[in-house]
TIZA-917571 format. One record per residue (C-alpha): x negated, y negated, z negated. Coordinates in steps of 0.05 Angstrom, whole numbers, plus 5000, padded with zeros to 4 digits. Last residue first. Example, Ala and Ser with C-alpha at 12.3 -4.5 7.8 and 13.67 -1.06 7.14 Angstrom:
2
472750214857475450904844
***
This chain:
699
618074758059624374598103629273938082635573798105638873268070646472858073650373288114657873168117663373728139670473448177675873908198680574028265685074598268684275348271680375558334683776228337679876698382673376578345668276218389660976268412655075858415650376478376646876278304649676898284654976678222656776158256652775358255657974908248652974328233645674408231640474948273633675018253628275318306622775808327619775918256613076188260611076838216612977078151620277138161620777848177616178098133621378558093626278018090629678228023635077827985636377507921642577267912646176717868639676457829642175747802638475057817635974687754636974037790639973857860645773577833651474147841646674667845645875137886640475827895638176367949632476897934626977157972623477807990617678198035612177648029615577067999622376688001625376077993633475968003636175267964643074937966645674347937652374247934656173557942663873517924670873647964669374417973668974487901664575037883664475927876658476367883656376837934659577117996653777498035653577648109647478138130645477978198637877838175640277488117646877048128648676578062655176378034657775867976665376097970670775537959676375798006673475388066667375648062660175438049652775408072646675808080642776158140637076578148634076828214631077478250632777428317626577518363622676838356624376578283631576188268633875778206639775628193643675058168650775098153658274828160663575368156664375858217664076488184669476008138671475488179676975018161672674358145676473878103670773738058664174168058659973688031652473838043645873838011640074238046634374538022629574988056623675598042616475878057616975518132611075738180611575238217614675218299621374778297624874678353631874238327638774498349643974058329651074508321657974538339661475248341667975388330672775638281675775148243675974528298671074028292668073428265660073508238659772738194651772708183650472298129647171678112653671228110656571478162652071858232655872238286657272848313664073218342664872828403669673338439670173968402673974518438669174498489664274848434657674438426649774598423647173878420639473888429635973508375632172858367636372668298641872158298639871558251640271408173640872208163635872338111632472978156624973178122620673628156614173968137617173848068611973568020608773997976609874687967605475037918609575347884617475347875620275367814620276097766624976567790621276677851615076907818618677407777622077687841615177717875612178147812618478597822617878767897611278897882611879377837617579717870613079717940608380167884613980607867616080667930609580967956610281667944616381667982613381478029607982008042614382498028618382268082612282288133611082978119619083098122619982748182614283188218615583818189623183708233620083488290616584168300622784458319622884028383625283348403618583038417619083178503626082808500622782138466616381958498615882018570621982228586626181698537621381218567623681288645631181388624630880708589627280368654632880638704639080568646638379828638644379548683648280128648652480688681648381148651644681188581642281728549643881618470637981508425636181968349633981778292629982138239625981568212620081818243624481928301624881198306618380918292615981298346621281088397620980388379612080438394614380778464619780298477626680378482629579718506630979098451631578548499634379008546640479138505644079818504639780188466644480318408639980718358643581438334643781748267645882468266650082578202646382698142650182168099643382078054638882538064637182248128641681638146638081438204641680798225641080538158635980808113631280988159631080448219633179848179628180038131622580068187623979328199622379188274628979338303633578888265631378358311635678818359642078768316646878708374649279368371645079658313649180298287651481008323653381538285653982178304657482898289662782508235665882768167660682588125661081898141665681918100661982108039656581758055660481008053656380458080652779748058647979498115651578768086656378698145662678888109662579568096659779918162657779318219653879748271658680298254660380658329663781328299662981958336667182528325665483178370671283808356669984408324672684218259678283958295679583298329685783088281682983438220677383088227680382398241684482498172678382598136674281978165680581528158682381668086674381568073675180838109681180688081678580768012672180438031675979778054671879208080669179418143675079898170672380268227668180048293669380378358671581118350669681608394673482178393672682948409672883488471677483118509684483498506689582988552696083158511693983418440687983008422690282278464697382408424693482488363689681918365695781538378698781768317692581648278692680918299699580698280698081098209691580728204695079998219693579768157686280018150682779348120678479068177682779028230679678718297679678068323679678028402673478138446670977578488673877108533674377458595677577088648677877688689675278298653682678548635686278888575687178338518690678408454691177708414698877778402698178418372694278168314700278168262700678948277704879368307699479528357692479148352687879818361681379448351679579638280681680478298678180498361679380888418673081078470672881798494668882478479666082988526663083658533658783928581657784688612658184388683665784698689667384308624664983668660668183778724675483998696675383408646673782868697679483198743684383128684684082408666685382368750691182828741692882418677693881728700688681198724689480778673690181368631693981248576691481028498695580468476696179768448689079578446687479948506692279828552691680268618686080578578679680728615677180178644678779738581675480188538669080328578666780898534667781558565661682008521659082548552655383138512650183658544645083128559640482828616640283278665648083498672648382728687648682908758654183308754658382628734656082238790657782698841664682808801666482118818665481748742672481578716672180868673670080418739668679668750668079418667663980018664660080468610657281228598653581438540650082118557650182448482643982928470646183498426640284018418634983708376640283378324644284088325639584488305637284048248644283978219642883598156646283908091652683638068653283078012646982878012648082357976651782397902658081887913660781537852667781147848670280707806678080517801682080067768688980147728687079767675681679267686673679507694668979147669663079487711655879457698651179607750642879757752642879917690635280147697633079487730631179377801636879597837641178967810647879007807650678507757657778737762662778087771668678537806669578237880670978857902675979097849678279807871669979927860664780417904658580617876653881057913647081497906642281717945637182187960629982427983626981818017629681377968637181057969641880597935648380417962653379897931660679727921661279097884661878577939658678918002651979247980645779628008638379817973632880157997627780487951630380367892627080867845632281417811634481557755639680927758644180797698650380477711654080197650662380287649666979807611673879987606680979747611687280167608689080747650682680807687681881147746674681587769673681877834667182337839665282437904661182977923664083227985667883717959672583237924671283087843678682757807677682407744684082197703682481657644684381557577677481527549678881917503684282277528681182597587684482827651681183257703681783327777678583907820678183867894676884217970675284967939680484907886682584607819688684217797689483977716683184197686682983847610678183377575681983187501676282757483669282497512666681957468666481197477662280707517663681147591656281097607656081327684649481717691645481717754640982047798638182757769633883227811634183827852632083637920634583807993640883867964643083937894643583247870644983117801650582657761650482507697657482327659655582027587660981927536658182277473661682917489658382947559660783027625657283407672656783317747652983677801651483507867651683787938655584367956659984187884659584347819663884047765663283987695667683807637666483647567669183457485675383847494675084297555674584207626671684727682670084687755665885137805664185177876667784517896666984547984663784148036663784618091665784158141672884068108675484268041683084368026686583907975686883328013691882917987696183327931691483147869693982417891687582017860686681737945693481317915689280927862683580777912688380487964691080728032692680028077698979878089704479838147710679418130716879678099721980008121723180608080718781008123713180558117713480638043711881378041705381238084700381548049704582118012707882378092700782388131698482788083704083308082703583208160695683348161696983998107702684188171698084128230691884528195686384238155
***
């Protein structure tokens, strides 16, 4: 897209900020706009498109869609494998279909009957808005090999494809479940819309993944590498990336300058371009706080560092953002972006960001996106942007995410399913490259960054010679495929299985006996207070309970060792006046590495439950009464239920460990437990609330 399509774009997102009015974030009813976008990027192109009466179809580079006179849409993939994925069930017949806009980037289509308006981008996504309500079934065709969600947008995936649905109305009551043939069904309200992404949408650039090696370069001392430095790098990769934000930018939540001006900007470009290397630099579209309500919380120095600031998760401050982006493009010319973190709870923002970034770097140019957390924290993420980007990089902090070979494929790698270049942060010694990681790795299809400038760069340079660099070599790519298709002919079994545990854990627990330990609360437990210095005093014991007193957002919490090998817990708790809500009260338990499980309530009246990292908002109850809460689990899976009495207990999610809570716990943690188990903070404490605790209980 050239300067003057990006303006016209640029001009129908933000009409209202123009007029005065506050920044907001693109929606799913204004990404309809036949006008946005109409050109194709990265090759992703609509090949052919016709409507008439009673059916339409549409062809694009990687799926193809029919719609059907007897209200059926079925949707095919066309890369890699030829093969059907899903059908939307529209309830009534196809009438009055007519082409209104066509072209290489888009076709859009209005029917009658349903009276709907359907636009298809090159990228295979299918866009479809309502105009008064409707009820759509999903049918899945194909086994769920991996599953992802984040309210009702979801991602299902085997080794050979994927498919996504994406809502206007997140917290729409769908009934996803990947097990059964409907695996969604969506009431939708007038004016809402539902989106469907065939995966892959681009082809995956083998070339490229073999060739590129990113050197990943990071300081809170120095953001410009002396040029000695710099040429020696020319070993380990043909790509730098300039990441220490606050090194680099004079203020770099407000602005992208040079901290140490331009010439010096300007002397790191001149070395690295005259080594042959390219480079990208650190902004970040969820951090950058200017003109927005989260200004005040910027920070730009090490000293008396209190941790990061909140981001934005939404997209309002996209057009802020873009302009600055553009600035860094057009006056200091790095090679590409790097973007740190994106919008995690708004897809359409998300895609509107991903295309406007690429027109903003080029089609040439190197965008990397750092997506550890994609759409909201559940290992739920868009394709269809993430189209758009060169590399991806996912698990910062997520190390006891390591060990699950689904984590590995279907999330960081992405293979056939965004077909970008998946990367693994390495940046954490307790989680260094190892030879068995870097196997499991590229059998995924994953790739590392070199490291440099990092405490841990010595031993992580040592393995990635031994076992990683000399395996990237055309004859990785028969590799990954063999191993692909030995899995693939497994899922249907792991299916099986995954469906004989969910029928034993709908039924009541077996075979548990009495709880290995059992908390009633007359005393203070023998635990290890873990305490924000916010909270002065913040336990102590009323009429059988434990009363947990402390501001919204911080951390106060017993810490009990606890070495069993627990099959599930119970605990019954009173929220109250507590103000947390990732840092509402909750019990979690903890196994040696990471993994853990915790449950407990909100503020605004959601139950919640953290899975491996995963955060899930579940079912609504009175903050002021009990709630019981259960979480039990088996082999590879488990589910999570409440009651209000303890009795008949309600499934609200059921979740997948994959192993990782089989073995011995290491602890259980009770009070304001956050959403990571960690002793850390938000930057706004909120004010002071009281939890209660009357049972803990693990089986």
């Amino acid at each position: 897209m050239g300067v003057c399509a990006l303006s016209s774009v640029v001009g129908l997102l933000c009409a209202g900020v123009g007029a005065g009015g506050p920044p907001a974030a693109p929606t799913f009813q204004e990404l309809m706009d036949p006008a946005l976008f109409p050109e194709p990027q990265r090759g992703m192109v609509v090949q052919a498109a016709a409507a008439k009466g009673d059916s339409f179809h549409v062809i694009t580079t990687g799926a193809q869609i029919v719609g059907e006179a007897g209200g059926r849409v079925r949707f095919a993939q066309r890369i890699g494998t030829s093969r059907r994925v899903v059908t939307l069930e529209l309830g009534v017949p196809i009438r009055g279909a007519k082409l209104t806009h066509s072209g290489p980037g888009r076709a859009c289509i209005s029917l009658s009957s349903p009276p709907v308006s359907i636009r298809v981008n090159g990228d295979s996504l299918f866009m479809l808005h309502v105009h008064e309500p409707l009820t759509i079934r999903v049918r899945s065709h194909i086994a769920p090999g991996w599953s992802g969600s984040f309210g009702a947008n979801h991602l299902l995936a085997d080794e050979l494809g994927a498919f996504g649905l994406y809502c206007s109305e997140r917290d729409l009551p769908d009934g996803f479940d990947p097990y059964s043939e409907t695996v969604a069904t969506y009431p939708l309200p007038a004016d809402a819309v539902l989106w469907v992404g065939v995966c892959p949408p681009k082809p995956y650039d083998w070339e490229r993944s073999l060739k590129d090696n990113v050197v990943w370069h990071w300081s809170n001392v120095e953001g410009y590498p002396p040029d000695e430095e710099l040429r020696a790098w020319r070993e380990y990769g043909n790509i730098v990336l300039l990441q220490s934000e606050v090194m680099l930018w004079k203020d770099w939540n407000r602005s992208f300058v040079p901290r140490e001006g331009a010439l010096e900007f300007g002397r790191v470009r001149r070395t690295l371009h005259d080594l042959g290397m390219r480079f990208i630099v650190y902004t970040s579209p969820y951090y950058f706080l200017k003109g927005t309500a989260l200004e005040p919380h910027a920070m730009n120095s090490f000293e008396d560092f209190a941790g990061w600031p909140p981001g934005t998760p939404t997209g309002e401050n996209m057009e802020l953002f873009l302009a600055e982006i553009t600035k860094v493009m057009r006056e200091y010319r790095p090679d590409g972006l790097y973007f740190d973190g994106q919008y995690t709870e708004n897809p359409a923002a998300l895609y509107a960001l991903a295309r406007r970034a690429r027109a903003i770097v080029g089609e040439a140019g190197i965008l990397e996106w750092h997506s550890t957390g994609a759409l909201g924290a559940g290992q739920c993420y868009l394709p269809q942007a993430d189209a758009y980007v060169d590399f991806i990089l996912r698990g910062e902090g997520a190390g006891h995410l390591y060990a699950d070979f689904d984590y590995l494929r279907y999330f960081v790698s992405g293979y056939n399913i965004n077909n970008c270049i998946g990367v693994l942060c390495n940046n954490d010694d307790r989680y260094a490259a190892s030879a068995d990681l870097t196997d499991r790795l590229l059998r995924a299809n994953a790739r590392y960054h070199t490291l440099a400038g990092w405490i841990a760069q010595p031993a992580v340079m040592d393995e990635l010679r031994a076992h990683y660099i000399p395996r990237l070599t055309p004859g990785l790519r028969a590799f990954v495929d063999e191993q692909a298709r030995e899995r693939q002919a497994e899922i249907a079994t792991r299916v099986a299985a995954a469906k004989a545990e969910r029928e034993a854990l709908a039924g009541p627990p077996r075979g548990w006996g009495d709880p290995v330990l059992n908390l009633t609360f007359d005393a203070m437990p023998a635990a290890t207070p873990v305490v924000s210095p916010l909270n002065p005093a913040p336990f102590s014991i009323r009429d059988h309970a434990l009363a947990v007193r402390g501001r919204a957002h911080t951390y106060a919490f017993l810490r009990i060792p606890l070495q069993v090998k627990a099959r599930g817990m119970i605990v019954k708790l009173s929220h109250g006046t507590d103000g947390g809500m990732s840092w509402g009260p909750a019990v979690m338990l903890r196994w040696p590495g990471g993994a853990g499980i915790r449950i407990g309530t909100r503020s605004d009246g959601r139950l919640q439950a953290d899975v491996l990292g995963r955060q899930y908002l579940l079912d609504t109850s009175d903050p002021a009464k009990w709630v019981f809460l259960r979480a039990r689990w088996l082999g590879r899976s488990g589910v999570i239920e409440w009651s209000v009495d303890g009795a008949d207990p309600k499934a609200t999610l059921w979740f997948q460990h994959n192993g990782a809570f089989t073995g011995e716990t290491a602890e259980l943690l009770i009070g304001k437990v956050p959403y990571n188990g960690e002793p850390q903070d938000y930057p706004d404490p909120g004010a002071v609330g009281e939890s209660l605790f009357d049972i803990v209980q693990v089986y």
